[in-house]
N, C-alpha and C positions, 0 to 999 in steps of 0.2 A: 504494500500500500504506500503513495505518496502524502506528502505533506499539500492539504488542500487550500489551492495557491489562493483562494479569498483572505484566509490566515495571513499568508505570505503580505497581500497588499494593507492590510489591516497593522500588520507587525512595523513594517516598510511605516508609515503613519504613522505608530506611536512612536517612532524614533526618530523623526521626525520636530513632532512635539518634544520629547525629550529634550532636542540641540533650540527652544526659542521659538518654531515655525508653528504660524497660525495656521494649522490644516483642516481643514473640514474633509469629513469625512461620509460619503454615500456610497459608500462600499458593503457597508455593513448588514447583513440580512435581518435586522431587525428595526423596531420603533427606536427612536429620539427620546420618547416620554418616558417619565417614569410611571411606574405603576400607580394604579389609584392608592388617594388615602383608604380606603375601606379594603382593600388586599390588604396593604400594610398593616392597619389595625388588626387586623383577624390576626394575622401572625405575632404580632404584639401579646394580643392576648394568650394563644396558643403557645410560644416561648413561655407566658407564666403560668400554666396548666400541666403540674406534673405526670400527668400520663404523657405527655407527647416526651419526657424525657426517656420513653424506654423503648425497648425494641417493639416493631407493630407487625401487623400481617404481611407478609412476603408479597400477596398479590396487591395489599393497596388498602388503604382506608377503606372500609364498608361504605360510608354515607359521600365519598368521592366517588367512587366507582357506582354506586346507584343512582348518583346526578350524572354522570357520563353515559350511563346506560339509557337515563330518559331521555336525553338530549339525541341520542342518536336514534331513538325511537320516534322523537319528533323527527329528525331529517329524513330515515329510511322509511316511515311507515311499517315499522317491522318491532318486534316483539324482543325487549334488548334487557336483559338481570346483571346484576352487578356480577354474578359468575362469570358474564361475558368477557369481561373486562378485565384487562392487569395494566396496575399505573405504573409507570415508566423515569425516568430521569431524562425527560426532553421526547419530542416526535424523534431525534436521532437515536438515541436506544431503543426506543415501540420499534422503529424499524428494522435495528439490530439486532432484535429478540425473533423480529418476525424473518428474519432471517437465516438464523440458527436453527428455526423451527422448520424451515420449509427447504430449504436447500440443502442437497449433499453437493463432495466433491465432483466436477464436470458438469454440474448442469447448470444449465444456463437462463438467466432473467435478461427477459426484454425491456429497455429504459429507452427513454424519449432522449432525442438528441434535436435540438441543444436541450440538454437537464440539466439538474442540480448534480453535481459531481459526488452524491454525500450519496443519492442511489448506488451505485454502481459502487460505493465503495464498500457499501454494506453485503452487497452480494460477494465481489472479492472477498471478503474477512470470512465468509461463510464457504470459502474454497470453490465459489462458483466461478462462471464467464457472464459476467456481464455483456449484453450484444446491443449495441445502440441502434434506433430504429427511428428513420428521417424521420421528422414531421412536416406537414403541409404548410402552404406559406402565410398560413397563417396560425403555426406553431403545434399545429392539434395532430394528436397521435390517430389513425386509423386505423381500422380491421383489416383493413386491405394493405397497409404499410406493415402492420405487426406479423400478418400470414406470411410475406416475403422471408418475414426473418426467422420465421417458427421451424427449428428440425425437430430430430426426435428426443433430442434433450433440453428441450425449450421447457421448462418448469414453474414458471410465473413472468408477469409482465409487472411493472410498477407505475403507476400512474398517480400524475397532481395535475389537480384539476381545483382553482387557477394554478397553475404552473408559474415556477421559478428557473429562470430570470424571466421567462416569456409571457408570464401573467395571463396566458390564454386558458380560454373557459372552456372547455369539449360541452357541448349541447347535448341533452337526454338522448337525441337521436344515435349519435355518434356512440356515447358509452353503453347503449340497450345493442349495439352492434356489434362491440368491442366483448360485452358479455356473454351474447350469445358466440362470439367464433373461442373465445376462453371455454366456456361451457361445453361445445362440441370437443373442442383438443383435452378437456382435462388437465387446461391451466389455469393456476393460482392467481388472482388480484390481490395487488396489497397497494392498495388506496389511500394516497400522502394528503390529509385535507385539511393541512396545517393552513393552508392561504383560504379556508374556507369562508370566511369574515368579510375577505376583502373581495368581493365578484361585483362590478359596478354595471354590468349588462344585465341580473334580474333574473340570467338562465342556469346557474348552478343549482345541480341535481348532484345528490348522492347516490353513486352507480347501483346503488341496493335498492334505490327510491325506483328508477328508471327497469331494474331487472333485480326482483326480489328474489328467484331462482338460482341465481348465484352466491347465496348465503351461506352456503356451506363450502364455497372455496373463493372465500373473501377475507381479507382484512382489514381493519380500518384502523387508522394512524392518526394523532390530533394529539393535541395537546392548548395548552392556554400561553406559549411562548409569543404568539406573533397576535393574538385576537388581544390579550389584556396586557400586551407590554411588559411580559415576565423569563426573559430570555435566560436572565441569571437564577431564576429557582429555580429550573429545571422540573419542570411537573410536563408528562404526557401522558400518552398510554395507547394500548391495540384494543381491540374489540375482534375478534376472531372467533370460531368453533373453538369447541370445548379442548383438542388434542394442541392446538397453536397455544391456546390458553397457558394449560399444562407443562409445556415444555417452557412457555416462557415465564411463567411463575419459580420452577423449577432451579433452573438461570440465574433469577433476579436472587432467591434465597441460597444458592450458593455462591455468590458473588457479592453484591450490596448489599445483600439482608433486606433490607427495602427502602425505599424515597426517604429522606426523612421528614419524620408525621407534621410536621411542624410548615414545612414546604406545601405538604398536601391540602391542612386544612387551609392555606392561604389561597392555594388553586379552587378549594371548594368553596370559600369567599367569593371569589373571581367569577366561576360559575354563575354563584347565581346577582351577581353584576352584567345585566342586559344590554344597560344603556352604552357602558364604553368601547363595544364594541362597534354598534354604531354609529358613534359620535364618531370614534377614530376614522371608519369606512368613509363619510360622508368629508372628515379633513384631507385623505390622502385622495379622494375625488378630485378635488378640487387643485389640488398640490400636483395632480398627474396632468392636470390640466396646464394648467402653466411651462411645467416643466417640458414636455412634449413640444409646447407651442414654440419654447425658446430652441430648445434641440433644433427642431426643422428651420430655425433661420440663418444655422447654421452652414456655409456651404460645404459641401458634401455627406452631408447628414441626413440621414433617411430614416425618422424617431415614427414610429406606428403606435396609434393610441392602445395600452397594453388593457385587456379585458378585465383584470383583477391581480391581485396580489401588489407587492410594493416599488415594482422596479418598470424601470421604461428600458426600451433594449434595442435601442438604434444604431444600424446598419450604417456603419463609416469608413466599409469601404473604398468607396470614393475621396473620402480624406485622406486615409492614410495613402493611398495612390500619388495626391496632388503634392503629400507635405513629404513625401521618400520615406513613409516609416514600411517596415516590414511586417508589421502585425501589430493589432491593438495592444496589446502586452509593452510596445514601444510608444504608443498613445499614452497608455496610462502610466508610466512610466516618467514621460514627460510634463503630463499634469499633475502629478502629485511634485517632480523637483521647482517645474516652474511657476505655478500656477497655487500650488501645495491642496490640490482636489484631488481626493481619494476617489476613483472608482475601479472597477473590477472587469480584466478586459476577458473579453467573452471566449476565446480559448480555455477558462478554466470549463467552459461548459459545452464541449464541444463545435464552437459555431465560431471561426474566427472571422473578421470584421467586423465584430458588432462589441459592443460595451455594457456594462450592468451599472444604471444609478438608479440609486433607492431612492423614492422620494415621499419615505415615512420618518422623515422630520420637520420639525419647526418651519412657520414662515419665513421665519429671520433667517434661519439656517441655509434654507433652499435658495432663498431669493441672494443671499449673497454669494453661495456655491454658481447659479446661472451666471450672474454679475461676471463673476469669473471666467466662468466659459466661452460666454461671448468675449468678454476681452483677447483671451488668450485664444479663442479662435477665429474670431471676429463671426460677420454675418452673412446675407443675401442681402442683394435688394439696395435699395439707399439707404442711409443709413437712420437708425433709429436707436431713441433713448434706450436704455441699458434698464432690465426690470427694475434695481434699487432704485436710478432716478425718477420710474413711476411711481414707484411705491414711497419716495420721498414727497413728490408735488403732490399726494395727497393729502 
């Protein structure tokens, strides 16, 4: 396994900061904000509640895992017990558990390319082949794209829907297709629905909601890291049949023993906080708005308004062509020394010419990171105020 080069551009940044440099940084796959007061307080209180001082259940808090299970009963329409359920330390271990659980040595999971590089590293660690499978242009994985890549050791597919970097939404059509050609072959879904919060089209379905048939070789992945701005507790969890269950409960209590309760009851705080979910969704609407609009004024910049999740993932090929660089990895490279703007060039995600900025922070934050960009890469067109001086003459 490699060191995952989001890390790399993230590390490159704090050292950055270290030497005096004012960096901003939209690299980062999560929220700007901190968590709510009322997350925090739960865990205030929970720190002074000595039971959470001692060792707890391996699969999870009871009354966490039986709010996960309703929640997911409200999405699927499907019949969900806290049995169903084991909490996790982040959606990156649910996935890590649902990996150990499902994959032997040689067989191979199908992953969306461009993806998130954190797939595919979860299958390696479980001694599989990860096989990347194009998507369409506009980012969505197909039945017809996934059947190309299916041999006889094809053993599950992995899907996020919105998808990272690409923030595309696969339409019920799409995933009721994707389930039935699974269901014919006798392969596994393990369903990433960590960007589920953030879908600004209105058409996010969970694939169990669109094809409830496929329940029994299904997974589901989520956690409260990216919907309540809690990336450092580390609270997730799977939802799977009873055997993935099993195996990953298993795992967790010879390994970590379990989440600690203290982290849980804040996630289950979090839970039942409705509104910051979509308070946030309707901020980074807005924020994806802007940001987009400034991208594309840039010459050779081709920014696609992204369907959900937090990232815009515009195609600069054409720059790096006009400016001599070899690869975005040399783009970002140069915006972080000269410009000191973190982002993430799209080779970590199989797709090179194109770049990853998050644009799940601050007004202040964003508007001065564009400010930047334009500068430093200037525009089209004649020329025009720079967002901060809009945002100042108000």
């Amino acid at each position: 396994m490699t060191d995952n080069p989001i890390f790399a551009v993230a590390a490159r940044a704090e050292a950055l900061r270290a030497q005096g440099a004012d960096v901003i940084t939209l690299a980062a796959g999560e929220p700007q904000a901190a968590t709510s007061a009322v997350v925090v307080e739960a865990a205030v209180t929970a720190v002074r509640d000595p039971a959470t001082h001692h060792y707890g259940t391996a699969q999870g808090d009871p009354a966490l895992r039986a709010l996960v299970a309703t929640n997911l009963a409200d999405d699927t329409r499907l019949p969900w017990s806290a049995n169903d359920v084991q909490i996790t330390l982040g959606a990156k271990h649910a996935l890590f558990l649902a990996g150990q659980a499902l994959i032997d040595a040689g067989d191979e999971v199908l992953v969306a390319a461009p993806g998130w590089p954190g797939h595919a590293e979860v299958v390696t660690a479980a001694r599989g082949t990860p096989v990347p499978v194009a998507t369409d242009e506009e980012y969505r994985v197909s039945a017809e794209a996934l059947d190309r890549c299916r041999t006889p050791r094809t053993r599950a597919v992995i899907l996020s829907s919105p998808g990272n970097p690409t923030g595309a939404v696969h339409p019920a059509s799409s995933l009721r297709q994707i389930a039935d050609w699974a269901q014919r072959h006798g392969i596994w879904v393990v369903s990433d629905d960590i960007y589920r919060a953030f879908d600004y089209t209105g058409t996010h379905r969970s694939i169990l909601q669109v094809a409830p048939h496929l329940c029994g070789h299904t997974v589901i992945v989520g956690g409260v890291s990216k919907e309540h701005a809690m990336t450092g507790w580390r609270v997730g969890w799977l939802a799977a049949p009873p055997q993935i269950i099993a195996s990953a409960r298993l795992h967790v209590s010879r390994t970590i023993t379990h989440v600690p309760t203290v982290n849980q009851r804040a996630a289950l705080a979090a839970l039942g906080d409705t509104a910051t979910p979509v308070e946030a969704a309707d901020d980074y609407r807005r924020r994806r708005a802007l940001l987009v609009e400034a991208l594309n004024r840039i010459d050779g910049v081709d920014c696609p308004l992204p369907d959900g999740g937090m990232f815009a993932f515009p195609d600069v090929s054409a720059l790096l062509r006009d400016r001599g660089w070899a690869s975005s990895a040399d783009l970002a490279a140069w915006l972080l020394d000269t410009a000191h703007l973190a982002v993430v060039p799209s080779e970590a995600f199989n797709a090179p010419g194109r770049m990853r900025v998050c644009f799940a922070v601050d007004d202040h934050t964003l508007i001065t990171a564009i400010d930047r960009l334009i500068t430093a890469l200037g525009h089209t067109g004649t020329p025009e105020p720079t967002v901060r001086q809009i945002e100042e003459a108000r």
